[in-house]
C-alpha positions in Angstrom: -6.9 13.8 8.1 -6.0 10.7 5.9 -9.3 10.0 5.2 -10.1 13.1 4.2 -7.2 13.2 1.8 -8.2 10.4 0.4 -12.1 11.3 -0.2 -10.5 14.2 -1.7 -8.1 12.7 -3.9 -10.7 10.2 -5.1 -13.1 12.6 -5.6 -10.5 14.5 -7.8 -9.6 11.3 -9.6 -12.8 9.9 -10.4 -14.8 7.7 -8.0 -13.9 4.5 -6.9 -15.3 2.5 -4.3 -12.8 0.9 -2.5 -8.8 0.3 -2.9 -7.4 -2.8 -1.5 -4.2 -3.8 -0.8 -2.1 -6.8 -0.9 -1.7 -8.4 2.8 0.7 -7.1 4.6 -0.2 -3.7 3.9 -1.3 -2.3 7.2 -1.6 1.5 6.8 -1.7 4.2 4.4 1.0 6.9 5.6 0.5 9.2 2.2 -1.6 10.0 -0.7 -0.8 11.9 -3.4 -2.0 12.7 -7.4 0.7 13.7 -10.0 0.0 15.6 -13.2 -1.6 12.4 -15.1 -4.3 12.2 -12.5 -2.6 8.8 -11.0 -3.1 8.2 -7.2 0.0 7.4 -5.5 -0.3 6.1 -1.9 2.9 5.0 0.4 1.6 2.7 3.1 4.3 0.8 5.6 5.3 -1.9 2.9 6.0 0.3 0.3 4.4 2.6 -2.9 1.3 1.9 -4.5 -0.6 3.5 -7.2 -4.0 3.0 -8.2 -4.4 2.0 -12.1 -8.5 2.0 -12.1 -9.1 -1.3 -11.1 -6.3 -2.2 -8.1 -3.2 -1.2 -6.1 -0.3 -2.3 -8.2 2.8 -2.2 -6.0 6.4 -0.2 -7.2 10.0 -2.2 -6.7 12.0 -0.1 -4.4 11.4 2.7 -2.6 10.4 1.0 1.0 8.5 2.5 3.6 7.0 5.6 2.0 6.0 8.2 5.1 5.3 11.2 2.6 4.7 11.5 -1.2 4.3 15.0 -2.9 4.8 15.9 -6.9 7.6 18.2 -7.8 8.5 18.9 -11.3 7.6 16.8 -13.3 8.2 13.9 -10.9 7.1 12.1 -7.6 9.1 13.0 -4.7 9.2 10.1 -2.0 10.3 10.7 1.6 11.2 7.1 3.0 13.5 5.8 6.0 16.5 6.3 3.8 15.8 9.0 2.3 14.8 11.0 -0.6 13.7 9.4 -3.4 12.5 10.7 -6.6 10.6 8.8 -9.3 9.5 9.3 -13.0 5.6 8.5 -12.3 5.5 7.9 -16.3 8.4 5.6 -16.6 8.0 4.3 -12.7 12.2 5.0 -13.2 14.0 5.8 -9.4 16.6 8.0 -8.6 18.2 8.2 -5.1 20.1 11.7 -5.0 23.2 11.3 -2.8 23.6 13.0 0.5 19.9 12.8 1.1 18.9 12.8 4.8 17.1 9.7 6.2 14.2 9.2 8.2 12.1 11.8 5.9 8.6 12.1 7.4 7.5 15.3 5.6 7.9 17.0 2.3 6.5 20.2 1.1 7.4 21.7 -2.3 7.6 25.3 -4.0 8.1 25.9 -7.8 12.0 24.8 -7.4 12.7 23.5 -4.2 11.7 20.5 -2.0 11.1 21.3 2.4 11.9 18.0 4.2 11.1 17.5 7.8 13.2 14.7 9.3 13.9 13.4 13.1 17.2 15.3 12.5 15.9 18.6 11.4 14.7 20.2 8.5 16.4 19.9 4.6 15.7 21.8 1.5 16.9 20.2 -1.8 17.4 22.6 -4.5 19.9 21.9 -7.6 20.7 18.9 -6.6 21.8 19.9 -3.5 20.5 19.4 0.7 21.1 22.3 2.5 20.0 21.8 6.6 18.5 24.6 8.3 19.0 25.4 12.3 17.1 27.7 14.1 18.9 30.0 16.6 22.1 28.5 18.6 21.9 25.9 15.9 18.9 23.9 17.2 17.4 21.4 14.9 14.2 23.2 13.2 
């Protein structure tokens, strides 16, 4: 499936034969395109975006598991949590209360879904709301 993302993605973006990564990089858990056209990818050692001729790695965010665009931004799922990033201005914000261990995000037009090992969050206005099923299970 990860392959096929990325065949997808590249053949969205243009072609390009092969993306290396510094060492250490050992898998690619995400990709993702924003509204520019730039590939993001979160691997195990942190985000990465594709500028044309390399991987050029972003300060900060950590382990990315899951990377999706949401208004006008990148949203980031990592190991502690939500983290949203200006793709233009590369500028982080960590909104507080955010679950942690974020392996999933879907978005809608105002709202972010995350899936999490402790159940699954929607962040709307600023907010996290968690969501039980019946009996108050974990989703």
């Amino acid at each position: 499936m990860k392959l096929l993302c990325v065949i997808l993605a590249a053949l969205a973006y243009g072609s390009f034969l092969r993306v290396e990564f510094p060492v250490g990089v050992n898998m690619v858990e995400s990709v993702s395109q924003d509204a520019e056209g730039m590939m993001w990818m979160g691997t195990t050692s942190g985000l990465f975006f594709y500028d044309g001729f390399g991987t050029v790695r972003v300060e900060g965010p950590g382990r990315t598991y899951s990377l999706v665009p949401f208004q006008d931004r990148l949203a980031i799922g990592t190991e502690g949590g939500l983290v949203l990033m200006d793709s233009r201005t590369r500028a982080l914000e960590y909104p507080p209360g955010s679950p942690t261990g974020i392996r999933a995000i879907v978005s809608d037009a105002d709202s972010l879904w995350l899936g999490t090992f402790a159940g699954l969050y929607s962040y709307k206005d600023g907010r996290f709301t968690p969501h039980r099923g019946p009996g108050n299970d974990i989703v």
